[in-house]
C-alpha positions as CSV (number, residue, x, y, z in Angstrom):
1,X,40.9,0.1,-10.8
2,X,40.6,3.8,-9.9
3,X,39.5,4.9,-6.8
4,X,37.7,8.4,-6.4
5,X,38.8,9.4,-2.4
6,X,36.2,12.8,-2.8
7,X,32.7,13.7,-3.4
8,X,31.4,17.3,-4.9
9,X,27.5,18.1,-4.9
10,X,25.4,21.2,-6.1
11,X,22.0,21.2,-5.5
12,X,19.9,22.9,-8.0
13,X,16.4,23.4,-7.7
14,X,13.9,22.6,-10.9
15,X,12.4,26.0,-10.7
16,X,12.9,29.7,-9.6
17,X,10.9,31.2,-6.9
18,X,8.4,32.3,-9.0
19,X,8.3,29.0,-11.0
20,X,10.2,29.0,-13.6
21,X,12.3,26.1,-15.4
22,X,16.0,26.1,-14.4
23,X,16.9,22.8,-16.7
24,X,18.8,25.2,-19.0
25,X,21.2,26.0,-15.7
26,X,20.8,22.1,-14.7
27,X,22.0,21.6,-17.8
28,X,25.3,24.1,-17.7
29,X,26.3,22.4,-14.1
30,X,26.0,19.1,-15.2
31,X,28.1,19.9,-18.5
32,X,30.8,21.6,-16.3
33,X,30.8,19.0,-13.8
34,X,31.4,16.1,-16.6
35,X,34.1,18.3,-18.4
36,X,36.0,18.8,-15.4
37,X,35.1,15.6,-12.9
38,X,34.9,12.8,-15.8
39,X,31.1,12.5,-15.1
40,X,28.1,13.2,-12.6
41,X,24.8,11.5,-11.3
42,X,22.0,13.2,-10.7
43,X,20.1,12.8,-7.6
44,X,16.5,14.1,-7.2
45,X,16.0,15.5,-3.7
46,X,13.5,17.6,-1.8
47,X,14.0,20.3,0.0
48,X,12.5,21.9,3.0
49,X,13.3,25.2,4.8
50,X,12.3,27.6,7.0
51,X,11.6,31.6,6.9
52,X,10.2,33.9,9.1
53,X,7.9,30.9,10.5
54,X,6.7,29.7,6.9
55,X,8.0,26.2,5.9
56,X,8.8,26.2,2.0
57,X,9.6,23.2,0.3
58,X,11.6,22.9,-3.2
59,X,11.9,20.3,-5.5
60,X,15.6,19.8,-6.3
61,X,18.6,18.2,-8.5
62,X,21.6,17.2,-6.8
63,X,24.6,17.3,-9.2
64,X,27.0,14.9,-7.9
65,X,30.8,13.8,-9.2
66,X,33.2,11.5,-7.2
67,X,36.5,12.9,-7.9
68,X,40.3,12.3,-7.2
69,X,40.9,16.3,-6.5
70,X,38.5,18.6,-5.6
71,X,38.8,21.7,-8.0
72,X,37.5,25.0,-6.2
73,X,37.1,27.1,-9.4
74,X,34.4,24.7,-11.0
75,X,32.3,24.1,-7.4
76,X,32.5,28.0,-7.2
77,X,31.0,28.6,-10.6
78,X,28.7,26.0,-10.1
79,X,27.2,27.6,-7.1
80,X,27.8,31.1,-8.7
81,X,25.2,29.5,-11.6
82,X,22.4,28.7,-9.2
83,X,22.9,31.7,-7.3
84,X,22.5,34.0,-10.1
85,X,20.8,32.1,-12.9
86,X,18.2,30.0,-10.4
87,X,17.7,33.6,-8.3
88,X,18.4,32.4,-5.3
89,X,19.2,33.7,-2.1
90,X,21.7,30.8,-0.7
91,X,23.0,27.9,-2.6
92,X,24.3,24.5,-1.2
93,X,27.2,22.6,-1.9
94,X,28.3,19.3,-0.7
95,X,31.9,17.8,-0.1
96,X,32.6,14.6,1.5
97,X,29.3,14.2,3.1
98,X,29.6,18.3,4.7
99,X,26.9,20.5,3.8
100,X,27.6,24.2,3.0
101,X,25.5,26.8,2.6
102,X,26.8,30.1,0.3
103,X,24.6,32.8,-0.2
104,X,25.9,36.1,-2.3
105,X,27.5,37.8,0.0
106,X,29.8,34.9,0.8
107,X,33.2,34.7,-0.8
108,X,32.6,31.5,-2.4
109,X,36.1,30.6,-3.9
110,X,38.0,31.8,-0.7
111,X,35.6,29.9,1.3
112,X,35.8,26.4,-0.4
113,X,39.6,27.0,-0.5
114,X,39.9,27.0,3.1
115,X,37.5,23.7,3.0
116,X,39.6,22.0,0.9
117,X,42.5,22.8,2.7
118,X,40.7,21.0,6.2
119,X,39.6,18.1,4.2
120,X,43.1,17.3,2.5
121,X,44.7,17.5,6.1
C-alpha cells in the first residue's frame, strides 16, 4: 500500500483572455506534474471572479497530483507556465485543500517554501 499524505493543484484555464487555446501549456503541466509526482487527474472546474464591478467567468483545468513530498521547484514552474504562457494576471495553486493566489510580482518559489514549511509542521 502507499499512502500519498499531500495534495498539489494548478489551475489552468482552456483559453487566454482573448480566447486562445492553452492545451499546449495544459499539456506542459500535466507532463511535469507526471514526471515529477508519478501521475495527475485532471479536474474541469469553472471559475468566477470579480474586477472593477464586472463578474468574469473562466472555464478551467485543475491539474492535480497526490504526492508523498511536496516539491516547490515544479509547483513554481507550473504556476510560472500559466502565468506567462496562459497571459494571466494571477495564477492559483492548491496544497492540502489551501487556495493560493500568485500573481507576477509575487515571489513564487520563496512563497510556496514558506508554505511548505507551515504544512510539514
Amino acid at each position: 500500500m502507499i499512502k500519498l499524505n499531500n495534495q498539489v493543484a494548478v489551475i489552468v484555464p482552456k483559453k487566454t483572455n482573448d480566447g486562445r487555446s492553452t492545451k499546449t501549456v495544459i499539456n506542459k503541466v500535466n507532463k511535469l506534474f507526471c514526471l515529477s509526482f508519478g501521475g495527475t487527474s485532471i479536474l474541469e472546474v469553472s471559475g468566477y471572479w470579480v474586477n472593477d464591478g464586472k463578474v468574469y467567468h473562466d472555464e478551467n483545468l485543475k491539474i492535480v497530483s497526490n504526492v508523498e513530498n511536496i516539491d516547490v521547484e515544479t509547483i513554481a514552474e507550473a504556476a510560472s507556465l500559466v502565468l506567462t504562457e496562459c497571459e494571466q494576471l494571477a495564477v492559483s495553486v492548491e496544497i492540502n485543500g489551501s487556495l493560493y493566489i500568485f500573481d507576477a510580482n509575487d515571489s513564487i518559489v520563496e512563497d510556496l517554501e514558506s508554505v511548505v514549511m507551515e504544512v510539514e509542521k
